[in-house]
C-alpha positions as CSV (number, residue, x, y, z in Angstrom):
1,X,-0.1,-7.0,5.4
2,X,0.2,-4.7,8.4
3,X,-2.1,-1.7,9.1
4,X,-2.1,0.9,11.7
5,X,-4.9,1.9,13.4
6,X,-5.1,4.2,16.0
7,X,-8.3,5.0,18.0
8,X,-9.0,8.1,20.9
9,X,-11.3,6.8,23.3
10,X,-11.7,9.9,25.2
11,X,-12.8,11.9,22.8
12,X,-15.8,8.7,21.8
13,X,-16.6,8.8,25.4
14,X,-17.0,12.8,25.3
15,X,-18.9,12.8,21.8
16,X,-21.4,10.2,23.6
17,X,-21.8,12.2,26.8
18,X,-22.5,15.4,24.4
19,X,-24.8,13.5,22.3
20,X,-27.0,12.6,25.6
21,X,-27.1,15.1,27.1
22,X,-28.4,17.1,23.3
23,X,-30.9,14.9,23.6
24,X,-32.8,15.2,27.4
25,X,-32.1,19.1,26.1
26,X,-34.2,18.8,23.2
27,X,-37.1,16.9,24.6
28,X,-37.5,19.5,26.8
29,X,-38.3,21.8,24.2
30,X,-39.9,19.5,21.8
31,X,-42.2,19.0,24.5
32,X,-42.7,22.7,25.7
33,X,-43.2,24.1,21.7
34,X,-45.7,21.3,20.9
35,X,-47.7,22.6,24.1
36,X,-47.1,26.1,22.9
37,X,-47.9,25.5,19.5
38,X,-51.4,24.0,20.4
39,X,-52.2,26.7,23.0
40,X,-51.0,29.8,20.4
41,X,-52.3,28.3,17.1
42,X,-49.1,28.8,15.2
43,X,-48.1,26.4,13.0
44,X,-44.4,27.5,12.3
45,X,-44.2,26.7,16.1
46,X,-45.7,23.4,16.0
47,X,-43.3,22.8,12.6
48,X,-40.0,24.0,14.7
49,X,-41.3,21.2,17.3
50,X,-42.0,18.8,14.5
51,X,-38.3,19.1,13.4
52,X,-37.0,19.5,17.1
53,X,-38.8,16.1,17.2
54,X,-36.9,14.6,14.5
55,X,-33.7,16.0,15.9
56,X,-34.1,13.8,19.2
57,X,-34.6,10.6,17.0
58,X,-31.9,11.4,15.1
59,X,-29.5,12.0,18.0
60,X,-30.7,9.0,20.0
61,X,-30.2,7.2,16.4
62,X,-26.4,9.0,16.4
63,X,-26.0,8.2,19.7
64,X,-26.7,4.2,19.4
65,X,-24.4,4.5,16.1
66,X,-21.8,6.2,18.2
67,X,-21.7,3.3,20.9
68,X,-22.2,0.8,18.3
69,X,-19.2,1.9,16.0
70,X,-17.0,1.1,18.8
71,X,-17.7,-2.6,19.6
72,X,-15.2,-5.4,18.3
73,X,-15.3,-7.5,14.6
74,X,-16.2,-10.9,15.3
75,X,-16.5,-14.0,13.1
76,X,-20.2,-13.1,12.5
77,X,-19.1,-9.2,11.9
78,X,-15.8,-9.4,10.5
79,X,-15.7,-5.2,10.1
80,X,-17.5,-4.9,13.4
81,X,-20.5,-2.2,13.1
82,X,-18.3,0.6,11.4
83,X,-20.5,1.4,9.1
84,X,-23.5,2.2,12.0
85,X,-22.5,5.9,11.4
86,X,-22.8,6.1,7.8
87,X,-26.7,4.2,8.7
88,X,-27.2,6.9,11.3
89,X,-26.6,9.3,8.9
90,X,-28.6,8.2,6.0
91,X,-31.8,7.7,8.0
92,X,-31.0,11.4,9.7
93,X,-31.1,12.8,6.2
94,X,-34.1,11.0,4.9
95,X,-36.2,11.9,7.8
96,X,-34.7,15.9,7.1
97,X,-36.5,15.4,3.6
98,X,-39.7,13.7,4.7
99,X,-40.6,15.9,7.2
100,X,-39.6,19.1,5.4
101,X,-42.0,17.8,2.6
102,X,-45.0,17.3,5.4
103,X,-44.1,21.1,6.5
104,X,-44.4,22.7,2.4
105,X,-48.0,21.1,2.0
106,X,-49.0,22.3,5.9
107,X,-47.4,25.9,4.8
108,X,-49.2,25.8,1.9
109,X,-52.8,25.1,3.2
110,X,-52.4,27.6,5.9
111,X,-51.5,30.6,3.9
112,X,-55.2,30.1,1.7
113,X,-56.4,30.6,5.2
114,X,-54.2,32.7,7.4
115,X,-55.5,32.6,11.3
116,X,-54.8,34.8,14.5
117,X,-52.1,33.6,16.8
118,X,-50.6,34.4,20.1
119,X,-47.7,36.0,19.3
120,X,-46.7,36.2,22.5
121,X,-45.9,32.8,23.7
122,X,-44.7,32.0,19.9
123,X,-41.9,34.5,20.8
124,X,-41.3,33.2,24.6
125,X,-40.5,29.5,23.5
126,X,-38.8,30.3,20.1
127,X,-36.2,32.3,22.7
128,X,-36.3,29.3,25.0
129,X,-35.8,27.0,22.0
130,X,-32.9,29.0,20.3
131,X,-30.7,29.0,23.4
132,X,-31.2,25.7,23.9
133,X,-30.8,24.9,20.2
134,X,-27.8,26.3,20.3
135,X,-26.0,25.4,23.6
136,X,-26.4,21.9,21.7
137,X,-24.7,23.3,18.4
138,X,-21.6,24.3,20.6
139,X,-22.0,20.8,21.5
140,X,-21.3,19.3,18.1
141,X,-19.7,21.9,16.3
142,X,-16.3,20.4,16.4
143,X,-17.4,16.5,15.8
144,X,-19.4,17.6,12.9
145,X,-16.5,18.6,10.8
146,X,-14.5,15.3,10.9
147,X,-18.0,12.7,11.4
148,X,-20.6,12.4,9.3
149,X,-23.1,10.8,11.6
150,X,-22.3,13.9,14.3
151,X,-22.4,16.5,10.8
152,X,-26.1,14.8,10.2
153,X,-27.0,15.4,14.3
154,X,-25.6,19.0,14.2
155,X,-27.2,20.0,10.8
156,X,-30.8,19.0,12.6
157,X,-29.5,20.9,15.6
158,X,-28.6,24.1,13.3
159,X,-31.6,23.8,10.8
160,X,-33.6,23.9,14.1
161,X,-31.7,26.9,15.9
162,X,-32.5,28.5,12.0
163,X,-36.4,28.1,12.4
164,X,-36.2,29.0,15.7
165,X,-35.1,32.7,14.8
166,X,-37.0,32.6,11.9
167,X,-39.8,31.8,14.5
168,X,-38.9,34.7,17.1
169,X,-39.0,37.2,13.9
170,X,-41.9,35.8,12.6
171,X,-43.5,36.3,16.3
172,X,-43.1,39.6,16.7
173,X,-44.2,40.7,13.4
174,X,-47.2,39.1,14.3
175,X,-47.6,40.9,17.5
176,X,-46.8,44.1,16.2
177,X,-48.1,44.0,12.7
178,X,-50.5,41.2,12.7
179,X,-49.1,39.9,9.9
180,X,-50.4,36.2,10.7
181,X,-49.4,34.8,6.9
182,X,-46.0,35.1,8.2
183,X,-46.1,32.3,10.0
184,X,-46.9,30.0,7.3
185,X,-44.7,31.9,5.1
186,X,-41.6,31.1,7.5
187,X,-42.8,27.6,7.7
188,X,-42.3,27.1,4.1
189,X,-39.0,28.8,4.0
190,X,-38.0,26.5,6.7
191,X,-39.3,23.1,4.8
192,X,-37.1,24.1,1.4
193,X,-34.1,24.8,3.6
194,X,-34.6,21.2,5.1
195,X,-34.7,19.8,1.6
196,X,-31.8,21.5,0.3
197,X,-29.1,20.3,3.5
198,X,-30.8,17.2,4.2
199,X,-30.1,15.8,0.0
200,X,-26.6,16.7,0.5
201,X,-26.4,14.4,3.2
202,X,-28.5,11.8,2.1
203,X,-26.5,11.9,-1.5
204,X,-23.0,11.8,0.4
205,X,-24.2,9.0,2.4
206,X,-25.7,7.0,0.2
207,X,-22.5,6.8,-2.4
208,X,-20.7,5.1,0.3
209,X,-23.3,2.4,1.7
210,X,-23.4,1.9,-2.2
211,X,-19.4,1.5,-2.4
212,X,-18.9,4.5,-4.7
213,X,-15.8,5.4,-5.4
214,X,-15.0,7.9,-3.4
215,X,-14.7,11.4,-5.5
216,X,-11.1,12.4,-4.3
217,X,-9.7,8.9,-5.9
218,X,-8.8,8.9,-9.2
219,X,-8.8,5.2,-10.9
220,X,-6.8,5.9,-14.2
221,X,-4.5,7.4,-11.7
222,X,-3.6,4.8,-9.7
223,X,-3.5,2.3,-12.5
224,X,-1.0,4.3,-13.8
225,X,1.5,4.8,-11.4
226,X,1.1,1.2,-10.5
227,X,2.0,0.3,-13.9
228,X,4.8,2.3,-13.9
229,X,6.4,0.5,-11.1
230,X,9.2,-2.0,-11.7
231,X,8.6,-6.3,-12.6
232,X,4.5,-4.6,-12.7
233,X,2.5,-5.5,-16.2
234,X,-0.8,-4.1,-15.2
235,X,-3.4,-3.4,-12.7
236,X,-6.7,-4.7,-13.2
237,X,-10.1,-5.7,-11.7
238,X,-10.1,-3.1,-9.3
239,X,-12.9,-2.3,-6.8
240,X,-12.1,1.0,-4.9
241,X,-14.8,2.1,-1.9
242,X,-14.9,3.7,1.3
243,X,-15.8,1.7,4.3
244,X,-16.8,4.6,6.6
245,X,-15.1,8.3,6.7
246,X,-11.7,7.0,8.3
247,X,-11.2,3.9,5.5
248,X,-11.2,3.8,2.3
249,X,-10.4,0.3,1.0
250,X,-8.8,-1.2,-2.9
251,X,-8.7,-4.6,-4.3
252,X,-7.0,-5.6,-7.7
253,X,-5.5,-7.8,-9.4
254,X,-1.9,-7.4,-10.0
255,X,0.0,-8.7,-13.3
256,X,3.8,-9.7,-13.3
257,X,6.2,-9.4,-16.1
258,X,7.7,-12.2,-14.3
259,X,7.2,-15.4,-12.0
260,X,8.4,-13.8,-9.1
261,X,8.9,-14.8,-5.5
262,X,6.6,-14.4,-2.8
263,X,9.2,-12.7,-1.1
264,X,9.6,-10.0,-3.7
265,X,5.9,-9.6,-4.2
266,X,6.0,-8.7,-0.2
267,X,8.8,-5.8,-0.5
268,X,6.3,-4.8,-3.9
269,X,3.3,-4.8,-2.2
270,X,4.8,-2.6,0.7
271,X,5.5,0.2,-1.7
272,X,2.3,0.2,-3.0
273,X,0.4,0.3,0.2
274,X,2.9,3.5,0.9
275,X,2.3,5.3,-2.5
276,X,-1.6,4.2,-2.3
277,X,-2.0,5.8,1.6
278,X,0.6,8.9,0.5
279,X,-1.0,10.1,-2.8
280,X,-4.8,8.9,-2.9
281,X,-5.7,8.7,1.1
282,X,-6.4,4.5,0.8
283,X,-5.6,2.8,3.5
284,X,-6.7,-0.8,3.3
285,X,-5.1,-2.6,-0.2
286,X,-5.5,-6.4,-1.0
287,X,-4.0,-7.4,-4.4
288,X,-4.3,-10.7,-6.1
289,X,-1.0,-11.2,-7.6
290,X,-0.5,-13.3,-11.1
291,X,1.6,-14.1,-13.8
292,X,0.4,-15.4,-17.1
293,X,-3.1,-16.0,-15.9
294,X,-5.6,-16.0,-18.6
295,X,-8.3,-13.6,-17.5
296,X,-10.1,-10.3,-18.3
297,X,-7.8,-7.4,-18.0
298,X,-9.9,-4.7,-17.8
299,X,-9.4,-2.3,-15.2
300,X,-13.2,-2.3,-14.3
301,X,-14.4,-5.4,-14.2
302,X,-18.5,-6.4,-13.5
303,X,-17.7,-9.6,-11.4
């Protein structure tokens, strides 16, 4: 059974070198927002560096997935590391949610006690943070909408460019308005945005590190145009899962109305790895094929 695979190694080697060079970008202004937030008091400031904090782990953590993803299979690693992506972007998602919690309780203390701020340097580095925030969204923009790991590093990036905004209007209201609960105010819109796009991705990832079916495949479906196909009795004990965003895999067993040859079950099997790749987007199939075997015919079966 033959597949065809076809990998661009530029465009790796370009999402790497993007990926890096998001990342010295971001320390930079991690670093310059957590001196900022210190110096001026405000805590929406020290949250935006909090999160800008978490988007440099998470890149470095897309990055090593990146380079990971594109090492060999070996006898010890017989799918090689593709799944380091999905990994990437599970942890990315769950650290989203943690720190987004941490934020809602901070948010929450702060506005039973509002204090003074300097507005001006809140609104300096939340400038300095939004163009750099989202030079690095530029970045990722196009990886993100065919990768999930890059979609996890670019949602931190664009949940950060967000605050930062909310962080330059939440400045000058303070400096012209004094309005200080503000800044606790945007820090806990902030936190519940983080929760809402960092579930999605954690739920999305999740189903496929726990072999979910994917939600585009429909079972009864396939069983029953397998079924329908010549010298073919049934389809059963199938497992259908995605091994990262590019693969999605199916096993079964295969019944025969007849003993045939091997020979025929080769010119079968070849059809059905077309009609499973045309109609349901599977691209890796491995049937057991049988004829009068005695076992459980379900199409689900709990091995």
């Amino acid at each position: 059974m033959g597949h065809n695979h076809a990998h661009n190694h530029s465009h790796q080697k370009l999402t790497g070198r993007n990926l890096l060079f998001s990342i010295v970008l971001n320390i930079g202004i991690t670093a310059a927002q957590v001196v900022g937030g210190l110096v001026s008091g405000s805590l929406s400031l020290l949250s935006d560096a909090l999160h800008n904090f978490s988007d440099v782990v998470s890149l470095i953590v897309s990055y090593f997935a990146n380079q990971l993803v594109k090492k060999e299979a070996s006898i010890k690693r017989t799918f090689g590391f593709k799944r380091a992506e999905i990994m990437a972007a599970f942890i990315n998602a769950a650290s989203l949610i943690i720190i987004a919690i941490v934020l809602v309780f901070e948010a929450i203390e702060r506005l039973q006690d509002p204090q003074e701020i300097s507005a001006g340097l809140v609104i300096i580095l939340s400038i300095v943070a939004i163009f750099g925030n989202g030079f690095s969204v530029l970045l990722l923009r196009k990886d993100s909408k065919v990768n999930m790991n890059m979609r996890s590093a670019y949602l931190h990036l664009i949940t950060d460019l967000m605050a930062s905004v909310a962080v330059l209007i939440g400045g000058l209201l303070m400096k012209f308005y004094q309005l200080f609960w503000v800044d606790s105010a945007l820090t806990f819109a902030i936190a519940i945005y983080l929760i809402v796009v960092g579930y999605d991705l954690l739920k999305k990832s999740f189903r496929v590190l726990m072999l979910y079916t994917p939600d585009t495949i429909k079972v009864k479906e396939i069983v029953s145009v397998i079924n329908a196909l010549p010298k073919v009795k049934s389809i059963h004990h199938i497992h259908v899962w995605q091994l990262n965003e590019e693969e999605a895999h199916l096993e079964a067993h295969i019944d025969f109305e007849e003993d045939i040859k091997v020979s025929e079950f080769g010119e079968i099997l070849h059809n059905i790895e077309d009609i499973l790749d045309e109609k349901f987007d599977i691209n890796h199939v491995t049937l057991q094929p049988e004829y009068d075997k005695k076992d459980d015919k379900d199409i689900i079966v709990q091995d």
